[in-house]
N, C-alpha and C positions, 0 to 999 in steps of 0.2 A: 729678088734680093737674097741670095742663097751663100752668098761670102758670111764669110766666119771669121773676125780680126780675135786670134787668141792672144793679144797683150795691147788690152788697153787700160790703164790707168787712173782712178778718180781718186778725189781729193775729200771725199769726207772721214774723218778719222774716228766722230766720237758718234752714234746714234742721239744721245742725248741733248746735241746739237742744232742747231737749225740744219737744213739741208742743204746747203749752198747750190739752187735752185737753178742759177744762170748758167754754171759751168756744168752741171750732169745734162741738165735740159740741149747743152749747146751738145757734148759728144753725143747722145744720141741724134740729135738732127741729123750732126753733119756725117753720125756715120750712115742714115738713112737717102742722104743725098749722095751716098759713093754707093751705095748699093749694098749696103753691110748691112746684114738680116742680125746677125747676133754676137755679140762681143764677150769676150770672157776679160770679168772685171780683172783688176790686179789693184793691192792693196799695199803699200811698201810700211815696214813699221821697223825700221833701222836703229839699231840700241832702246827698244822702245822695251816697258815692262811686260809679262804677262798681262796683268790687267789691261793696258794699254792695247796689247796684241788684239786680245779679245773684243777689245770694242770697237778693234778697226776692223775685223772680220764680222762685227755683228752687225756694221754698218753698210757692209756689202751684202750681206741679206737680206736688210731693207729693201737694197734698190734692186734683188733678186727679184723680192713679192712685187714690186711696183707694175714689172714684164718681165714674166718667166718666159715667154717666146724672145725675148728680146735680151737679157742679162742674165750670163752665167757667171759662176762666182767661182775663185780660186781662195783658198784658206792660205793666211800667210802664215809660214811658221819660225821660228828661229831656233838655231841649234844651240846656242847658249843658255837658251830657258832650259829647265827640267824635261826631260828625256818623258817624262811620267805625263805631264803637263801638253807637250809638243802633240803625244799621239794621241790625248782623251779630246785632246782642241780638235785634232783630224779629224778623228770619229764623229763629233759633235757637229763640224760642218759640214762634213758628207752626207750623212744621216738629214741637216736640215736641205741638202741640192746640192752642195759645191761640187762642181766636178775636176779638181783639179786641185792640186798643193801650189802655192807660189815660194820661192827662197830667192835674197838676195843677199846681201854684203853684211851680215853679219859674222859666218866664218866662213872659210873657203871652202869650197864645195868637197875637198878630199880631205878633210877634216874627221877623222874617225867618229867626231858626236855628231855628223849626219845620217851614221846609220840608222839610227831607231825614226826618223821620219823617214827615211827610203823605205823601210821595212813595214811600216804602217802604210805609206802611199800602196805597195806591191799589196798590202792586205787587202785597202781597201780599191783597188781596182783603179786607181787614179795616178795621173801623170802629173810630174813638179815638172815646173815652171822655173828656169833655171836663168838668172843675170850672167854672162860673159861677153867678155871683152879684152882683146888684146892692147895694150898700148904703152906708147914707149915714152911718154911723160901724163901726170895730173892724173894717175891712176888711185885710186879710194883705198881706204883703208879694208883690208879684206874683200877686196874685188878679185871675184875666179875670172882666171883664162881657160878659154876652152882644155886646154891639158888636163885643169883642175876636172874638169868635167867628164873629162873622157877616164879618169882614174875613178873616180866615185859611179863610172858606171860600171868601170870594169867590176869592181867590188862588190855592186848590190846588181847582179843580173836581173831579177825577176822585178825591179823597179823600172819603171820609163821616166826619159828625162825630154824636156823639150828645152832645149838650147838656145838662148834669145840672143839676137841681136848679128844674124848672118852676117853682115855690113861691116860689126865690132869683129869678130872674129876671121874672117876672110880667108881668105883660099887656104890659111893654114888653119885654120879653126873646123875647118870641113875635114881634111887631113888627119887633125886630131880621134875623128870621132867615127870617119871612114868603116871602120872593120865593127861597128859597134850599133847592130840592131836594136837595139835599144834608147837610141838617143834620135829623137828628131830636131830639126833646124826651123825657129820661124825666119819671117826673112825680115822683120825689124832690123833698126838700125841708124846709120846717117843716111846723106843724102844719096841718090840714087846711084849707082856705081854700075858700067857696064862690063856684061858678062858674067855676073857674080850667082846670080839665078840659076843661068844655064851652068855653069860650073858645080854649084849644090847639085846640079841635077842627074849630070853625067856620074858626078863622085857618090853619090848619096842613095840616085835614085831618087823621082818625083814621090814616089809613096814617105818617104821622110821629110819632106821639105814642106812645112805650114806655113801659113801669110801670117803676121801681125803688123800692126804699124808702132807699135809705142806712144799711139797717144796718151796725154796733151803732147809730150813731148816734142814728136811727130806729126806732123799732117798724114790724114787718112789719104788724101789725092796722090798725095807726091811716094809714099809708099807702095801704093796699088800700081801708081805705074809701074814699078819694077818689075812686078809681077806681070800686068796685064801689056807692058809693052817688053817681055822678054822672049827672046826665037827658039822658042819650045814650044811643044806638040798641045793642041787645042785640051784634049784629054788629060796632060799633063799639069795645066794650067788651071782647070779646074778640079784636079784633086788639091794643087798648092790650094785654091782659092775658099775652098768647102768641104770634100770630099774628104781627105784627109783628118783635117779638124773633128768630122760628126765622127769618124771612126775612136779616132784616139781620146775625144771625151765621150764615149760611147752615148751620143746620144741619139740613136734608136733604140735603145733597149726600156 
C-alpha cells in the first residue's frame, strides 16, 4: 500500500464536536481497499473566521494523532484573515506535523495578500495545496484558474504550489504552468478523461504530476484508474502514484 492520495477531504470542522465516526472511518477503509497507504487530509474553511479556521485545522490534528502512518495534515489558511495571524497559524501547524498548506476560494490566488502565506510556506519547507479550475459557467466566487496560479508562482519563486484538480484545468491548465518548476499538478478532478495523464506527462514531466482523488467528492477507484490505467512508463506511474508525493512533503526526512 505505498500510494499517497494528497487531496482528500473530511468533514469535521469543530474538535469540540462529536467525531462524525461513519464518514472518517468510511475514507479510511475505502482508501485502504484502493491500496492508499496514506492521505493528506484537506480541510476547506470558506468565509470562515479566524477562530473558526483554527478549529478546523485543530480538528485535522486529531485525526493526525489517531494514525500518524496513515493521516497527514494540511493547514488551511485564508488570505483575508490577518497576514500576522495566517503565518503564526503556519508555524503553529507545521511545528504540530502538517506537512503542507491548503488554500481555496477565498481570494484568488494572484491576489497580492497571498504573499505572506507563500512566504511562510517557502520558510517553513512546505507546499500549498492550491483549488483551480477552468470553466465557462457556475464558476464560485473567487475561484482561481490555473493562469491565477501560474502568476502567484511566478511571483513567489522559492514557494511550491501543487495545483489541484488536472481534469478542471486541462490541457490548457498544463500550458499555464508548463515553464514553472515550481508548481506540481495532482491529477484530481472529474471523471475520467482520456489522455489527460499522459499529456501532464509529456508537458510537465512525471516528476511534477501527483495523484489525488478529491475525496468524498470523488471516488478513490475511479480516480486511480486514471492513473493506473494511463500508457505511461511503469516508473513513471509510480512516481504519480507515491514517489513524488514522499519527496515533495518530505517525508523521509
Amino acid at each position: 500500500m505505498n500510494t499517497i492520495d494528497i487531496h482528500v477531504h473530511h468533514r469535521w470542522t469543530d474538535p469540540s464536536q462529536p467525531r462524525p465516526d461513519h464518514s472518517l472511518d468510511q475514507l479510511k477503509a475505502l482508501a485502504l481497499r484502493n491500496g492508499i497507504g496514506k492521505v493528506l487530509l484537506l480541510t476547506i474553511a470558506i468565509d470562515q473566521s479566524q477562530e473558526a479556521t483554527r478549529k478546523r485545522n485543530d480538528a485535522t490534528l486529531r485525526l493526525m494523532e489517531e494514525d500518524l502512518n496513515f493521516f497527514l495534515g494540511a493547514c488551511y489558511l485564508n488570505a483575508t484573515h490577518d497576514p500576522e495571524f495566517s503565518q503564526q497559524e503556519a508555524v503553529r501547524c507545521v511545528r504540530a506535523g502538517m506537512v503542507a498548506i491548503k488554500q481555496h476560494m477565498d481570494a484568488f490566488a494572484d491576489d497580492p495578500r497571498q504573499d505572506p502565506i507563500s512566504e511562510v510556506a517557502a520558510e517553513l519547507d512546505v507546499p500549498i495545496v492550491w483549488h483551480a479550475w477552468y470553466k465557462r459557467s457556475d464558476k464560485y466566487p473567487h475561484e482561481s484558474d490555473a493562469s491565477q496560479i501560474a502568476r502567484l508562482a511566478r511571483r513567489t519563486p522559492r514557494a511550491r504550489y501543487v495545483m489541484a484538480h488536472l481534469t478542471g484545468v486541462g490541457r490548457r491548465g498544463v500550458q499555464d504552468v508548463a515553464d514553472l518548476p515550481n508548481v506540481w499538478v495532482d491529477t484530481s478532478g472529474c471523471w475520467p478523461e482520456s489522455e489527460i495523464v499522459e499529456y501532464a506527462v509529456r508537458h510537465l514531466g512525471a516528476d511534477r504530476v501527483v495523484y489525488g482523488s478529491d475525496y468524498v467528492g470523488r471516488d478513490y477507484a475511479v480516480q486511480l484508474a486514471r492513473v493506473l490505467g494511463a500508457g505511461i512508463l511503469e516508473e513513471d506511474r509510480e512516481k504519480i502514484l507515491w514517489k513524488n508525493a514522499a519527496s515533495l512533503l518530505k517525508l523521509n526526512r
